[in-house]
Every structure is written in structure tokens, then in C-alpha cells.
N, C-alpha and C positions, 0 to 999 in steps of 0.2 A: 504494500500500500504506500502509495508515494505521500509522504509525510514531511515538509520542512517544521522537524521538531524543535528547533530553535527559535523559530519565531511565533509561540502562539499568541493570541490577541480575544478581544473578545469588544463589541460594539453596545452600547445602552442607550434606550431611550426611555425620559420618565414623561410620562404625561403627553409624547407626542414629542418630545423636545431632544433631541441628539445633546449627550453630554460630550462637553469640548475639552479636548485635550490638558486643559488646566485641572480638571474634574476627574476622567480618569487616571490620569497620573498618578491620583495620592489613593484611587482604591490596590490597595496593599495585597488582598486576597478575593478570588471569584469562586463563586460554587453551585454549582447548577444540582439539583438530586431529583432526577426524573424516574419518579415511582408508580406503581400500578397497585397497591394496597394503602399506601397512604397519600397526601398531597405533593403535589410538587413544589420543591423550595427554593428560592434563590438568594442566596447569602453574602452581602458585601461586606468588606472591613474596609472603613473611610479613613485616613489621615485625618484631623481637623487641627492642626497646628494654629491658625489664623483665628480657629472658629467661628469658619465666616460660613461650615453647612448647618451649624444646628439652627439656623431660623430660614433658613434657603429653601421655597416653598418647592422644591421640586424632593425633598429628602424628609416627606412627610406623611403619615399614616394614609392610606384611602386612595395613594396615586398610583397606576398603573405603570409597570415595570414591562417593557422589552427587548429582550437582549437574541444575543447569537455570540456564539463565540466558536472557537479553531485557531485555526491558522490563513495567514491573507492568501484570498484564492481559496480558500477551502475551509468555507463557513457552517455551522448546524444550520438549521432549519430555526426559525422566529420560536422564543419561549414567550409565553406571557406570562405576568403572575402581577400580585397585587400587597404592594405593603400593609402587612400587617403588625409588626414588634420592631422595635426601635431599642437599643440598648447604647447608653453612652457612658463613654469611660474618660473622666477627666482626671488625672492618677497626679499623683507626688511627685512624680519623676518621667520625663518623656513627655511625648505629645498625647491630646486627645486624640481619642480614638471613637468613630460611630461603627454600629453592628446593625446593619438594616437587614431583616428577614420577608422573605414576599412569597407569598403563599398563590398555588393554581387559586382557580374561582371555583373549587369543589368547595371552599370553606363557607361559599353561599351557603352550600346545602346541610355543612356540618353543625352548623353553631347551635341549630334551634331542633328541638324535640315535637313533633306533630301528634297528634289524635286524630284520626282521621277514617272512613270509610271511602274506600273507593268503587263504586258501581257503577252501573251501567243497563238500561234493558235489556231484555233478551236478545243476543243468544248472549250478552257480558260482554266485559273488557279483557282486554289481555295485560300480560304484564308488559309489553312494549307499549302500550298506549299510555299506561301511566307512567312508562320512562321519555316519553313525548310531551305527557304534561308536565313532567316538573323540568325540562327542561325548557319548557315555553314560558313557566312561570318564573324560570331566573336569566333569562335572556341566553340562553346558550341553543346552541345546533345540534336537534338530534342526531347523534350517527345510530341508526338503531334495526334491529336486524327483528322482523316481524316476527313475535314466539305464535306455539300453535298452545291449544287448551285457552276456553273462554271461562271466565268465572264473573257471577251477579253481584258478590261484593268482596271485598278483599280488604283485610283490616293493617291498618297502621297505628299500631299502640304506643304512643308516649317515645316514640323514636325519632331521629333526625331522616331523611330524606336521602341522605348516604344511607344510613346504616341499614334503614328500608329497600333500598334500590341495591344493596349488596345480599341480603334475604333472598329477595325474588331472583335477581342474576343464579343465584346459586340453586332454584331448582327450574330455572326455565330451560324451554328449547326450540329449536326452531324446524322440528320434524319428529314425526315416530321412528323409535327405533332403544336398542336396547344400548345404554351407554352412551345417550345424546345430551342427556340433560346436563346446566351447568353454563350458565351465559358468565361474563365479564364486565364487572359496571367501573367506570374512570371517568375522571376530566381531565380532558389534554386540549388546553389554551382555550379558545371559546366553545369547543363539544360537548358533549356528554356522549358516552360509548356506552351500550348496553346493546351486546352481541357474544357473539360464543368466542374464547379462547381459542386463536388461530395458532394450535400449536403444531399446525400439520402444512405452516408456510415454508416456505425457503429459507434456509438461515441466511442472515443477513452479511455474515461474513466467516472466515476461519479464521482459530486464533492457536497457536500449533507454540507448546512447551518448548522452550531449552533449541528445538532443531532449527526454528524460525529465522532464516536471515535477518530477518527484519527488527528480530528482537520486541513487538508488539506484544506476547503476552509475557509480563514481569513475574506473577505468581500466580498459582492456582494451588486454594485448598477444598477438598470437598468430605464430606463426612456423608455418611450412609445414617437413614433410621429405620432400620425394619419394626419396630415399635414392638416388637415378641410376637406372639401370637394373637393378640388381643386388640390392634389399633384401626382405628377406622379406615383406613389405607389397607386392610386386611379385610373387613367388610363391614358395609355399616347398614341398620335394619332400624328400618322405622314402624314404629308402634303407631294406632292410633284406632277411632271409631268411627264406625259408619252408621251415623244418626240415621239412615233412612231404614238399614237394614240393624241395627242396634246388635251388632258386633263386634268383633275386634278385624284391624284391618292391619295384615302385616306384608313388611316388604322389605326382601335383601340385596345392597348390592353389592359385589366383588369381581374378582378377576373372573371368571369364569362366565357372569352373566352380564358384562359391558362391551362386548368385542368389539362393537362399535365404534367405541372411544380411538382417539390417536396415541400411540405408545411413544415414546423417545429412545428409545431403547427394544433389547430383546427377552431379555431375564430381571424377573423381579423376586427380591424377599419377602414381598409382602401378602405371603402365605400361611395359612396356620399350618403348624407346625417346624418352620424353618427353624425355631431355636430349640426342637428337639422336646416340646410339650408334646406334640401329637395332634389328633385335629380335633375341633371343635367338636365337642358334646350337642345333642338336639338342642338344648335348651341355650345353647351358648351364642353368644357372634362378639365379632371388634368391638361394636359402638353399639347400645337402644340408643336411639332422638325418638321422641314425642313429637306425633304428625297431630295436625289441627287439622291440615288442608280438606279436611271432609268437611268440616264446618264451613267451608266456603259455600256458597249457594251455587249450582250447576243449573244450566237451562236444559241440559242433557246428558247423560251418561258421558263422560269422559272416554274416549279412545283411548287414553294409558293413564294408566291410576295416578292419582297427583303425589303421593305419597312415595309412591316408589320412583317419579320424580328429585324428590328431596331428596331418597338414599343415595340417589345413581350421584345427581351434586356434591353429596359429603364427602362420599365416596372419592371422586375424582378430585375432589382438591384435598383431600389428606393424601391421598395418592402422587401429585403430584409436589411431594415434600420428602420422596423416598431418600432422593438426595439432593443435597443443598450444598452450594459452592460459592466460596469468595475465589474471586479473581481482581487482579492487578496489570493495567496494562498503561500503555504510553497515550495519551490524549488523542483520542479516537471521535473526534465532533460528530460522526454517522451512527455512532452505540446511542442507542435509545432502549431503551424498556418496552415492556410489550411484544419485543422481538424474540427470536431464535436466534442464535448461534452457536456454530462448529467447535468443537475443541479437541483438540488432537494431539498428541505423543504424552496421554497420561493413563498410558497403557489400555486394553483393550475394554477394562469393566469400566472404566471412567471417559472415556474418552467417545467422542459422539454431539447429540445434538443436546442441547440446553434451552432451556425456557429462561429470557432474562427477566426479573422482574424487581428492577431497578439500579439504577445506572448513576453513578456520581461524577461529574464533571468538574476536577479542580483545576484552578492554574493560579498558580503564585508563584514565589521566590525561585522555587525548587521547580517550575518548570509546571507543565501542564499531565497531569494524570488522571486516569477512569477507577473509578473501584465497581464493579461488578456485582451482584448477588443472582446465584440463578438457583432454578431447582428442574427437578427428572424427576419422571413418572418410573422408569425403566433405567436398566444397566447393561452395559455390556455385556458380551460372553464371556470373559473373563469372571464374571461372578461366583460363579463353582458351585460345587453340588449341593449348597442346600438354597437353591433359588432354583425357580419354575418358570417354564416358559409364559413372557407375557402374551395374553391375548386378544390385546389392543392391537389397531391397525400401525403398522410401523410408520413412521416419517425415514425413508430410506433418501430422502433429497440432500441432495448435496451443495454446497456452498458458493457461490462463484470465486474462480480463481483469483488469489491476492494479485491484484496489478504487479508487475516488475517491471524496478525502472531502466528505462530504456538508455545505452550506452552511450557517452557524449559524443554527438558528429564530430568525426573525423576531418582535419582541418588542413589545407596546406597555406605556408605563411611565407612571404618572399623574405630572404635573411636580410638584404639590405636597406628596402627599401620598409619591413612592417608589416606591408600591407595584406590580407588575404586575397588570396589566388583562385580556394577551390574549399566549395564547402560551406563557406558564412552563411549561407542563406541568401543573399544579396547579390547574388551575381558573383 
């Protein structure tokens, strides 16, 4: 990847307003943290020697922040975010110092707790359409991917509108099928995303241990959880009742009943039995959750139980925590979160595709760095014998080639006269 690592840079604007070189100069440290479970952050360290920013209306709570940073010629993509925390440090010794923090526009959604019903006539709403309306209600762009199953009302208990729209993500879907359920809810810059986990895209790049010319990936550590016998990544089984038929209403899911699903890998621990208990008893499984979703009102019998909806959800996201990796690499402005990427020469069980699901973007003193966090559903074949074949669909796509740079033209130069002859480009 052709990287002039010596020069990274990064651009600001607050409130519409380009900060001028007198302005950036004294921010000291930059930090972008682009996440998919929590907000996105953006973190400056101000010099204020003069203290001529702490009344400077552009360095003040409620203003919107938009930056890019990289290297010149080779920028990210526009962040937004919006100040929220302000810390100043006027010390004994040394200059002051400001700490501006600026939060995505997900923290519309966080700050306040709702009570609410959401309904609809018959046939009902889905859960895409009330990720439509709270996105219409705080000025953002739906990105939203149409779920199927209608329900008459759907309850919002004393929760924020995140933590609501992170609920429904986790047992939606956007087809029948066994190991589908399980959407994605974010804000990234003015959207809202509520769609499935694209864990079966292209990785966005390879990042290849120790053999790497290029020296791109600095460290990778990853740790395994196979959770014993017993974790919800092993199966998880939803309880509940069926008020029509006054019942009990159960439903499991695991490896064996999600094929569906997209795997990262070939072999997984997250079997009963891999730590040598043996298998589950009838009355046993990983996880009970308590299912309401009967209590929901149906205009009609449901095509797939709502409940077993819920487990296939839990399921896939404890599942996809089998293993979990910190990585270190050189200031890479195209790493973003949300993505996939390659990781290669960390032997065969580790090594493969990853789910990133957030990405730290620093540059200061010491230069411009990424920190990584990823997880996997699945392990390589290197695993060994007490892991099972997964039987999720594999992501077998492979990475696009790292660019290699290309050798300097070759020049011919007259000796006495300077000038070039053959080559310059210029005639």
C-alpha cells in the first residue's frame, strides 16, 4: 500500500469554518475512534499558551466538528461529530492545555429514556419502519434494509432509542431462513444503519504479520473464548408463552440449526463438550433468555416464530466473540469499522478473515497509528481436535492485492550539460 508515512496530516472544520494554520499548529494530539457498538469520538489536545481558544466561539459545546485526516493525496472519507465535553487544564507549570471531545449524532438518541408503544393497523409495523421513524425524528438518513414479520404493537419500556433500536437489530431479519436473524443498528455521520451484518463482504484489505514488506501490520494479539460448555455462543434457547395457545413456547439456537448464517472461519469451539464435560443433558443448553415477543399482537400467524428469532440473534452475536483481537498497524486512513479484513502469517487457526468492529485513528508526536479491535465467529484448521466443523456459510473471498510500488523511471542525464535526455516525462 503506497503510504508516504512521514507526512500524515489531518484537515478541521468547526461550524463550517476551515481552521487556519495558526489553529492547527498548536492541536498537539488527533484521535478519531470509529466504533460500531459505541459512539464515534473525536479527540483534540489544544495548546492555549495565549488563551486566546477558551472564549473563541468556534471551540465550544453544540458546534459541529468535520475533519479527514491521512496523509496529503491520501485522505479518509469526511467524519462528523459534535462537541460534547470540554476539559481545560490551566497547570503550575507549562502551558494550558484544552481537551475537546465530539461525539457521532447517535448521542441524539442516547441521552433520553422513552415509554413508548409503537403500532400500527393491520397487517402492523415492522421493525424497519420504526428505524425510519426515529430516524426522521432526529434528522438523520435512513440506511435501512426492509425486515420481514409485521407486528400490531411493539413496546418501548423506559429505554433510550439506541438501546431500543439495538433490541430489535438483534432479533430482526430481512428473509426466512434458519440463521438469518440478527440486523446491525449505528450512526455513521448523518445515517442511521439498521440492516444485517455484512460479514460475508470482501475484506477491505490484507494485513500479513512479520513477512509484510511493507511492515503495515505492527502487532496482533488475539485470544480464543470457547466459554466451556455452557455459553451462549454454544446455544442459546428462548423461553416464553403463547397467550393464544397458553403454553410454553421454546426455541434453540446453535451450530447445527443456523447454516445459514456466514462463518469466518472453518472450525469452531463452541460446542458442548469441547472442554471434555460431555454434551448437554435434555434439560440443559448455553443460555435460557425470557421471550415476551408473543405478547406482541400479530395480525396473523407469523411465518417463523418470533422467539426463535431472538435465539438465532443471541446466538450469532455471542458467537461472533469466539475470538477477539487487538491489532497495531501504521496509519491506514481506509481502516474503518464495520469492515472485514485479511490477516495472514498468524498461522493457520488464526489467521483468515476478521470482523473489525472499531478502529482508532491517532497521529501525534510519534507519528500517525491504527489500533484495531476485531472478532470471529470461526477458526482456522489449525484448531485441533477438540473443535467441530462450522456450519455456517464460509466467507472464502479474498482480499484485493496490497498495491506495490512501482520502481522509479529510469533516467538518462547529459554529464555536462544537467540536462535530461531520456525519461523525465517531458520530452
Amino acid at each position: 500500500m503506497d503510504l508516504d508515512t512521514f507526512k500524515p496530516t489531518f484537515l478541521i472544520q468547526i461550524e463550517g469554518q476551515d481552521l487556519s494554520k495558526d489553529i492547527t499548529q498548536e492541536i498537539t494530539s488527533f484521535v478519531f475512534t470509529d466504533n460500531e457498538e459505541e459512539l464515534d469520538v473525536l479527540e483534540l489536545s489544544v495548546t492555549d499558551r495565549n488563551l486566546q481558544f477558551v472564549d473563541d466561539p468556534l471551540f465550544q459545546e453544540g458546534n459541529e466538528i468535520v475533519a479527514r485526516f491521512g496523509y496529503v493525496g491520501n485522505l479518509s472519507p469526511r467524519k462528523k461529530a459534535v462537541i460534547k465535553d470540554i476539559d481545560y487544564d490551566f497547570p503550575e507549570n507549562g502551558d494550558p492545555t484544552i481537551r475537546i471531545k465530539a461525539y457521532d449524532k447517535g448521542f441524539k438518541l442516547a441521552g433520553k429514556e422513552n415509554q413508548k408503544v409503537w403500532q400500527k393497523p393491520a397487517p402492523g409495523i415492522l421493525y424497519s419502519e420504526i428505524a425510519e421513524q426515529v430516524a426522521a425524528a432526529n434528522s438523520l438518513t435512513p440506511v435501512v434494509t426492509a425486515t420481514k414479520g409485521t407486528h400490531l404493537r411493539v413496546t418501548q419500556s423506559n429505554i433510550s432509542d439506541a438501546q431500543f433500536l439495538k433490541e430489535l437489530a438483534e432479533k430482526a431479519r430481512d428473509r426466512d431462513g434458519d440463521g438469518v436473524s440478527g440486523y446491525v443498528f449505528y450512526i455513521q455521520d448523518d445515517e442511521l444503519h439498521f440492516h444485517p451484518r455484512e460479514l460475508d463482504q470482501t475484506p477491505l484489505l490484507t494485513l500479513e504479520y512479520f513477512t509484510d514488506t511493507k511492515g503495515l501490520l505492527r502487532s496482533f494479539r488475539p485470544s480464543t473464548q470457547s466459554q466451556g460448555a455452557k455459553g451462549a455462543g454454544v446455544e442459546t434457547k428462548t423461553v416464553g408463552v403463547d397467550p393464544r395457545k397458553k403454553d410454553v413456547v421454546e426455541h434453540k439456537a446453535n451450530n447445527a440449526t443456523t447454516p445459514e448464517r456466514t462463518a469466518l472461519g472453518k472450525q469452531t469451539y463452541l460446542v458442548d463438550g469441547n472442554t471434555g464435560e460431555g454434551s448437554f443433558k435434555e434439560q440443559e443448553t448455553g443460555q435460557i433468555v425470557p421471550s415476551f415477543d408473543r405478547s406482541e399482537g400479530f395480525h396473523e400467524e407469523p411465518r417463523q416464530e418470533p422467539a426463535q428469532d431472538s435465539a438465532e440473534g443471541k446466538f450469532r452475536e455471542a458467537e461472533l466473540r469466539q475470538v477477539e483481537a487487538d491489532a497495531a498497524t501504521i496509519g491506514i486512513p481506509q481502516l474503518r469499522a464495520k469492515k472485514n479484513v485479511e490477516i495472514k502469517g498468524v498461522g493457520r487457526k488464526f489467521s483468515g478473515i476478521y470482523y473489525c468492529h472499531s478502529v482508532r485513528h491517532s497521529i501525534s508526536g510519534a507519528g500517525y497509528l491504527c489500533e484495531l479491535k476485531l472478532k470471529k465467529n470461526a477458526l482456522g484448521k489449525g484448531a485441533g481436535d477438540k473443535s467441530a466443523e462450522s456450519q455456517g456459510k464460509p466467507n472464502d473471498k479474498e482480499a484485493p492485492p496490497t498495491p506495490q510500488n512501482e520502481p522509479p523511471a529510469m533516467v538518462t542525464i547529459d554529464a555536462d550539460s544537467g540536462a535530461v535526455t531520456q525519461g523525465g516525462g517531458n520530452g
